[in-house]
N, C-alpha and C positions, 0 to 999 in steps of 0.2 A: 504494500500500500504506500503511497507515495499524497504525503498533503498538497492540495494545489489551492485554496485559498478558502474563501467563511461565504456563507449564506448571512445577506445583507437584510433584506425584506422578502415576506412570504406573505402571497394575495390566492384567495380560494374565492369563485365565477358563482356566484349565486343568481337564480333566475331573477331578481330586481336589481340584477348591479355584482360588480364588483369591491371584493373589501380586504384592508390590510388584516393581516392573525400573527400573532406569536407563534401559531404552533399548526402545523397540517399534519391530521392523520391518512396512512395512503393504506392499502394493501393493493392486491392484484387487480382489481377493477378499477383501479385511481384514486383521486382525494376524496377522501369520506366525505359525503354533504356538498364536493360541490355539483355543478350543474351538467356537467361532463362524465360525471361519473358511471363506470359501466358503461359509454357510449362504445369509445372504439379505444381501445387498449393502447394500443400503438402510440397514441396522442395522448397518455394520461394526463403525464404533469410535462409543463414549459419551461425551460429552466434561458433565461434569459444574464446579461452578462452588462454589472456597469459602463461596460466600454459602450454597448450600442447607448446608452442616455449621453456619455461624453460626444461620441460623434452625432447625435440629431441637437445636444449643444452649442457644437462648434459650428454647425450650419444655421446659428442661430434662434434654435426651432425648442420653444419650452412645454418640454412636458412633464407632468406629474409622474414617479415609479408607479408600476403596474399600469403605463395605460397600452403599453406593446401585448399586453393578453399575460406576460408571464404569471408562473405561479412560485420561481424560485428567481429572486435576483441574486446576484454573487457578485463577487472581487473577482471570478476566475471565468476565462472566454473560454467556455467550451465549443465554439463552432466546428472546430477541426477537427473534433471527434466523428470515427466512423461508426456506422449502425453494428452494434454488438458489443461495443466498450462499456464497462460499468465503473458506475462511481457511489459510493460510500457516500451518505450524507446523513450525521446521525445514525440512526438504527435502522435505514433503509437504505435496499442493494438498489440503484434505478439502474436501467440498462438505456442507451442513446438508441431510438429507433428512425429516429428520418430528422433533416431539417426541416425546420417551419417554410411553412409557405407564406406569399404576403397573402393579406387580406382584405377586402376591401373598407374594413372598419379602420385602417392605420389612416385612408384619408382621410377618413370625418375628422381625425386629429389634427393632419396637414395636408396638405394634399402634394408634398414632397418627401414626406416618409416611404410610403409602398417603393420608389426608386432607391431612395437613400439608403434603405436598410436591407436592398434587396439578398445579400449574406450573411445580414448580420443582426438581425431579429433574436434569434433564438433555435431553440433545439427540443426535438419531444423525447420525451423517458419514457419508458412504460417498467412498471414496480415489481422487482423479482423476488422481494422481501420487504414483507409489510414492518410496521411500523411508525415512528413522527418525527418530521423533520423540524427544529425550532430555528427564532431567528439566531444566526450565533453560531451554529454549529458549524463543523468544520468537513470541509468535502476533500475526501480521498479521492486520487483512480485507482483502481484494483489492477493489480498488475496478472 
C-alpha cells in the first residue's frame, strides 16, 4: 500500500439536491441513501481531485466543491488510473471502473466547463468492500 494523499470533502446526491456529510456509508451497490444507489454499479461513487477546482479557477470560473457531481474530493489526481486499480480509503476497497463523462449539467454551471474539464472531471469506483469513508481519511493504492 503506498499513501497518495486525504479525502478533503465528501457530498452524497439526494433526490432534492445535493449535500456536504462527514461520513459516507458504501457497500457493493454504492452510497447508502444516496440517489444512485443500486442504479449501475460501475458508477457508484465519483471520486473527483482539487486540481480540477484549481484549473476551472485559473480560467476564472467560481464554483462551489461538489458542484462537478463528485462524491469524494481529494489532495490526490487520480485521473491516470486505469479500470481495475484499487485504492484504500478508510475501511473501503473502491476499485476505478471508467472515467466520467461530461454532462450536460456542468453547463448550467458555465457553459465553458463540459470543454474545460473534458479529462479532468473525475473518475467512477465501484465498492469491493463495504464500509465508511470520513472527511480526513487517508487514501492508499493497493499495490
Amino acid at each position: 500500500m503506498t499513501k497518495v494523499g486525504n479525502v478533503y470533502f465528501l457530498f452524497c446526491s439526494f433526490v432534492d439536491g445535493r449535500a456536504p456529510t462527514e461520513e459516507l456509508l458504501l457497500d457493493t451497490k454504492g452510497i447508502v441513501k444516496d440517489k444512485h444507489y443500486n442504479k449501475n454499479i460501475e458508477r457508484s461513487v465519483l471520486l473527483a481531485s482539487m486540481q480540477s477546482y484549481a484549473l476551472v479557477k485559473k480560467h476564472s470560473i467560481n464554483v462551489p466543491y461538489g458542484a462537478l457531481g463528485e462524491n469524494l474530493l481529494m489532495d490526490y489526481n487520480p485521473y491516470h488510473l486505469p479500470s481495475g486499480f484499487r485504492l484504500k480509503i478508510g475501511n473501503v476497497i473502491l476499485e476505478i471502473s471508467q472515467h466520467c463523462t461530461l454532462c450536460k449539467s456542468l453547463a448550467k454551471v458555465d457553459v465553458k466547463l463540459p470543454k474545460l474539464l473534458k479529462d479532468d472531471r473525475g473518475i467512477f469506483a465501484k465498492v469491493i468492500e463495504s464500509g465508511s469513508i470520513k472527511e480526513g481519511d487517508t487514501i492508499y493504492l493497493l499495490d
